[in-house]
N, C-alpha and C positions, 0 to 999 in steps of 0.2 A: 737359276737355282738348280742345285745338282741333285737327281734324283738318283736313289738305292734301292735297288730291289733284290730283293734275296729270290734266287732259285734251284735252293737244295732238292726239295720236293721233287717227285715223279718223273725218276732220271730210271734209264733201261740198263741194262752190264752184261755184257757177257767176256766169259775169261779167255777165251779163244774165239775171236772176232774172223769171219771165214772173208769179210770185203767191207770196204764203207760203204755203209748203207743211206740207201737214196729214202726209206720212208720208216719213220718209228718202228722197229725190229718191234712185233707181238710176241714172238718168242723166246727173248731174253729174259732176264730177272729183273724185275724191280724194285729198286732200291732209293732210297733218297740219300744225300752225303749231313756231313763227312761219310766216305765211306772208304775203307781196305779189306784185298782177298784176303790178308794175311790175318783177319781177326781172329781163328783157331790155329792153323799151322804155324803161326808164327808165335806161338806160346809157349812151345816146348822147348827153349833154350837152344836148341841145335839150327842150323844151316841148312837144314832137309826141306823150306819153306817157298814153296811157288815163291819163281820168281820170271817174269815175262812180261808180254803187248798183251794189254787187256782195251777192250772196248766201254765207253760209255756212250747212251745217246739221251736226248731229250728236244721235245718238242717245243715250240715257242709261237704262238703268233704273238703279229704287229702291237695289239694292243695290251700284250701282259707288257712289250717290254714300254711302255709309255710314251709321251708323246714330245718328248726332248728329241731337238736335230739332230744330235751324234751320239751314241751308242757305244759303248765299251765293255768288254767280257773281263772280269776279275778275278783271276785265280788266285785264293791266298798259299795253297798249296795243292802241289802236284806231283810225288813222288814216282820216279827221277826224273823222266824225261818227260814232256809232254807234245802231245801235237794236236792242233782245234783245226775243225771243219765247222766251215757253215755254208751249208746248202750244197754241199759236193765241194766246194771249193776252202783249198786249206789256209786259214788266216793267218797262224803262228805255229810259233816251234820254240819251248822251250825247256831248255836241259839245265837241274839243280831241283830237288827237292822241296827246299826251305826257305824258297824266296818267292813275293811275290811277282806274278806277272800279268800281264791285258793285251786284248786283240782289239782292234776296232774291229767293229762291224761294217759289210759292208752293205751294200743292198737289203733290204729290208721286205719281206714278203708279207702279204696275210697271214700265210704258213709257214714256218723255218722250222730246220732242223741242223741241231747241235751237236758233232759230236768231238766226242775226246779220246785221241789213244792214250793212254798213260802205261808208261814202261819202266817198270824195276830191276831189269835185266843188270848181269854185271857190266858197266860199262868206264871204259877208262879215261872219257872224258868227264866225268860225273863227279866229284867228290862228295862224302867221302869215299874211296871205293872197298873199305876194310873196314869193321866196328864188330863190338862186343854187344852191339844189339841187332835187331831186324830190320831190316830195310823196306819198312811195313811200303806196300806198293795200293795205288790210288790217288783220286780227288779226297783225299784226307781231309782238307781246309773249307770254307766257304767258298761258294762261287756266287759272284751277284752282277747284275746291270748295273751301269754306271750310264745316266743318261745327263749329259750337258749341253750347255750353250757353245755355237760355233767358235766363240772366242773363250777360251779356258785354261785354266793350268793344265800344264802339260801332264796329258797320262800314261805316255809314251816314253816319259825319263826316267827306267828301269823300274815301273809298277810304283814308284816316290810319290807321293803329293802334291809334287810339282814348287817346294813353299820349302825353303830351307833356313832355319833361322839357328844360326850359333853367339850367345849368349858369353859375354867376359866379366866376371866380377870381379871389384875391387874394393871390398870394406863392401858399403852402404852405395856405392855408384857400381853402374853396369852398361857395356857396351852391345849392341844386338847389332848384330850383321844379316841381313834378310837378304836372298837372290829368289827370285820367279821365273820359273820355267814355263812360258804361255805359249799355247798356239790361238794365234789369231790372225785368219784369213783377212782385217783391213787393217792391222796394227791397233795397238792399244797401248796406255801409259798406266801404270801398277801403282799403289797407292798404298805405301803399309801405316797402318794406323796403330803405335805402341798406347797401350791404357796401362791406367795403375792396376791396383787391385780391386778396384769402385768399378774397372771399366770405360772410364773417362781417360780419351786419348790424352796424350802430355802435347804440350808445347809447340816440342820440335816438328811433331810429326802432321801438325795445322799447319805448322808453318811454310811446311813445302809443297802442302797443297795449296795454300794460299801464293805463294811465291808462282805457282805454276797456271792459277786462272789470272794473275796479273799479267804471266807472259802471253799468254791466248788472247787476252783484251787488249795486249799496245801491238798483237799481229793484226788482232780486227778492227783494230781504230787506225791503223797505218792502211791498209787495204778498203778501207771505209774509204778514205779521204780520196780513191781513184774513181769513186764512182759516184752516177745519179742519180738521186729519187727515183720512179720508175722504172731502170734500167731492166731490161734481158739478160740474164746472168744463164750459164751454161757449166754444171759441175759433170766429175766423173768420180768415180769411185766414194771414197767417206774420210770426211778430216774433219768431224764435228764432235760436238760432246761426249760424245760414246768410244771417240780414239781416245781423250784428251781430258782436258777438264772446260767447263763449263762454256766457254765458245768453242773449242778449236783451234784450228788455221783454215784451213780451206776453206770452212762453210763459216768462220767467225766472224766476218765483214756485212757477210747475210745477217747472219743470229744479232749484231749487234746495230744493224742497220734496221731491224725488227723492231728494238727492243728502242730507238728514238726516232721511231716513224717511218720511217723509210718504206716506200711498197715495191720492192722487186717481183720480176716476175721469174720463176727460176725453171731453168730445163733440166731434172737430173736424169744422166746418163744413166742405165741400168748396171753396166760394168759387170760382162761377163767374162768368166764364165761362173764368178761364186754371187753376182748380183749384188756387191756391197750396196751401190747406187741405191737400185728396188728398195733391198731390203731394211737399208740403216740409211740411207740419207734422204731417200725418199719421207722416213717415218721421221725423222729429226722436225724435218721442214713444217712438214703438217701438224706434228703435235707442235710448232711455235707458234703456228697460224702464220707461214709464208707462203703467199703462192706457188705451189710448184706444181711440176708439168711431168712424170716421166716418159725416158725416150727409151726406144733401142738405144744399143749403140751406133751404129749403120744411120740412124736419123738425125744424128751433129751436123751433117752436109744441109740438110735439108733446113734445118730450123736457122741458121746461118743463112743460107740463102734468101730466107724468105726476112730478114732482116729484125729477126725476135731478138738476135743477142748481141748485147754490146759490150759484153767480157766474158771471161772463161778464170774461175776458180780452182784451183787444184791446191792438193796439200804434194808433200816430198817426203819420201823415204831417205833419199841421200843426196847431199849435193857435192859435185866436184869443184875444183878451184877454178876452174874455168866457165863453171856456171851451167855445166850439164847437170839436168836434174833425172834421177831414178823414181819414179812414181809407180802406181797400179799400171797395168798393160792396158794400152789403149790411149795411155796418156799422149804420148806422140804422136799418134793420127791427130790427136783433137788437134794437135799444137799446131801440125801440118795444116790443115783445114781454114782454123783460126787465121794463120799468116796471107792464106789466097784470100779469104774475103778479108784482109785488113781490120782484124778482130784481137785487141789487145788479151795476150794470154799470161798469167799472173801467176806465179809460183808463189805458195805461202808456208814456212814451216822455221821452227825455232834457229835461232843460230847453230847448236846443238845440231842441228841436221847436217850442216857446212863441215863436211869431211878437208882438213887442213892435209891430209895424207894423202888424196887422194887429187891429182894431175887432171884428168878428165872422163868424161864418163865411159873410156873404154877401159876402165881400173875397175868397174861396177861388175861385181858379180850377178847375175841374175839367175835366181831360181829356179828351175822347172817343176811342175807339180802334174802329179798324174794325169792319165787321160780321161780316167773315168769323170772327173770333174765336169767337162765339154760335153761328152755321151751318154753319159748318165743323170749326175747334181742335177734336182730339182725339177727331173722329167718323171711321170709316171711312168713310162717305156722309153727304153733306150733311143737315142738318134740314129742311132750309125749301126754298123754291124759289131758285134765283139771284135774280130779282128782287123778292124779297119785300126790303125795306125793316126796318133795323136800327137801334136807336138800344143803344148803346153807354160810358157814361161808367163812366170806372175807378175813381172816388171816389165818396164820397158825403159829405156833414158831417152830423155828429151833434149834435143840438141843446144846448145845456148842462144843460138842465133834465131831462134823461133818463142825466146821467152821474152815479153815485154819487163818485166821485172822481178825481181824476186822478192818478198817482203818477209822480214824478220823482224824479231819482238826491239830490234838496234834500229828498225830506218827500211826502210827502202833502196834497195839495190838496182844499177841500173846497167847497160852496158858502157866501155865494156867490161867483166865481169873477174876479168884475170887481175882489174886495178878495184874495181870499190869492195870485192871482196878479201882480199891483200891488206887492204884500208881499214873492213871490220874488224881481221885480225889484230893487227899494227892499233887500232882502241883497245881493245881488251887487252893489250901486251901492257 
């Protein structure tokens, strides 16, 4: 759930800022926003109206701004230019008056401090740079926290809502085109639900949720049928309810081997450095009531060795025609690992994932994502040093030759992988 907190209230100003200041300026003005210099000088009709870098600051602890994981600063306006500090360190920069914009936050103190230059000056990157009114200079608009779930529409796609919907009418019918803008750290599947005017969704839009827990149930009833009662199962990263609908892939051979008895015993990997593992697949497992175990990652060698597991579950981000799979990082060691101790390793994800474009997994792009994630995410104090140097990618491909099969909501794929995947194409054609 997304929390909103307004933080107009008990911001500092000064109109000629001599440095950024490291602790709440005592000796500035106090003011709360909306606020502009320009509320008298800017009255008299003429151009004779301060116009320049002015300073604001405010103070913030941990718990005014709530207890949501990620954090976002909302500007609805900031005439012309603007530039945000937090804690000494500057988070954004932006130039235009009239539109809005957000910082993420980064580190989080007991104490923080906020501040904001905002610049009216003439500037010729700025539009408009000429008008017949005043170029009132300030945080004019609201500012507020924005606190969400690690997995959310995007806040980051030009200060938008992330949720764009354009609407065609024709008489008495009407066409709606929806796109989402999500960040989400294990992947996730978006679900628009159109209602009448009662609020009661229509038809269509059951219907492709329904069409989508059907595909998740013939991945977990295909993926079911490789394994035994009992068995030691070994996940990494999250390909269950919370990606998807109602099973999964990765973890839906579990959830539905749950749900007609089956007693697995399951190891889930932690999957650092953002913890999908810990944090979402670990919690899947247990509210089903499955055994699960979590591990480092660094402990897959170990729990293999000692002969706990007799498969390894994964979901796909992407698959090549040759049957290289794109997964969370870390995926390939497991696969690696799996292959020495003769440990059948299972790739599970929609047809839809099977890139027809894509030759083999050195066509896969792979992400890199900052380093604070590794040094900092989820520590009270940093690992490493600030300047210690971080290499980061969110993927990794797993090679084909180390994937026992791949299952889709079509069958079971087996090597080699350049023919029965050519084959799923060649049905659906």
């Amino acid at each position: 759930m997304r929390q909103i907190i307004n933080i107009n209230k008990d911001w500092r100003f000064s109109k000629k800022p001599q440095s950024t200041p490291t602790a709440l300026p005592t000796d500035w003005e106090s003011v709360d926003l909306p606020h502009t210099w320009n509320g008298t000088d800017g009255q008299d009709g003429g151009n004779d109206y301060y116009r320049g870098k002015c300073a604001y600051a405010k103070a913030l602890t941990a718990d005014e701004l709530g207890s949501a994981p990620v954090h976002y600063l909302q500007f609805d306006g900031v005439n012309s230019s603007a530039q945000v500090y937090w804690n000494g360190k500057q988070i954004a920069k932006h130039d235009g008056g009239y539109s809005t914009f957000r910082a993420k936050l980064p580190e989080i103190l007991p104490e923080n401090l906020l501040v904001v230059y905002a610049d009216n000056s003439p500037n010729e990157t700025v539009y408009p740079q000429m008008a017949d009114f005043t170029f009132y200079g300030g945080i004019y608009r609201d500012v507020t926290v924005l606190g969400v779930e690690e997995s959310h529409f995007d806040l980051d796609y030009y200060g938008a809502p992330g949720v764009q919907v354009v609407p065609t009418m024709q008489g008495t019918h009407a066409t709606v085109a929806a796109t989402a803008y999500v960040t989400a750290p294990t992947g996730c599947t978006v679900h628009f639900a159109i209602t009448n005017r009662n609020g009661d969704p229509v038809a269509e839009a059951l219907a492709v949720q329904a069409e989508d827990i059907e595909m998740c149930r013939k991945i977990s009833a295909y993926g079911l049928s490789l394994l035994r009662d009992g068995d030691g199962l070994l996940t990494h990263c999250n390909a269950g309810e919370l990606a998807t609908s109602r099973y999964g892939t990765g973890l839906g051979p579990i959830l539905l081997g749950k749900e007609k008895g089956y007693n697995f015993k399951v190891f889930s990997d932690e999957t650092r450095p953002l913890l999908q593992g810990a944090r979402l697949t670990s919690y899947e497992l247990e509210k089903a009531g499955v055994d699960v175990t979590l591990i480092c990652d660094n402990m897959a060698s170990q729990v293999m060795k000692n002969g706990w597991i007799q498969a390894v579950l994964v979901g796909c981000d992407r698959v090549a025609m040759n049957g290289d799979a794109a997964n969370k990082i870390g995926t390939s060691g497991v696969a690696i690992l799996a292959k020495h101790y003769g440990i059948p390793f299972y790739v599970l994800g929609p047809t839809s994932t099977v890139d027809p474009h894509c030759a083999t997994g050195a066509d896969i792009q792979i992400e890199e994502r900052p380093g604070d994630e590794i040094k900092e995410l989820y520590f009270e104090r940093p690992t490493a040093l600030p300047q210690t140097k971080c290499y980061n990618p969110a993927f990794d491909v797993t090679d084909h030759d180390l994937i026992t099969a791949i299952i889709t909501d079509k069958g079971i794929l087996r090597p080699p992988y350049t023919e029965s995947l050519r084959a799923l194409f060649q049905e659906e054609v």
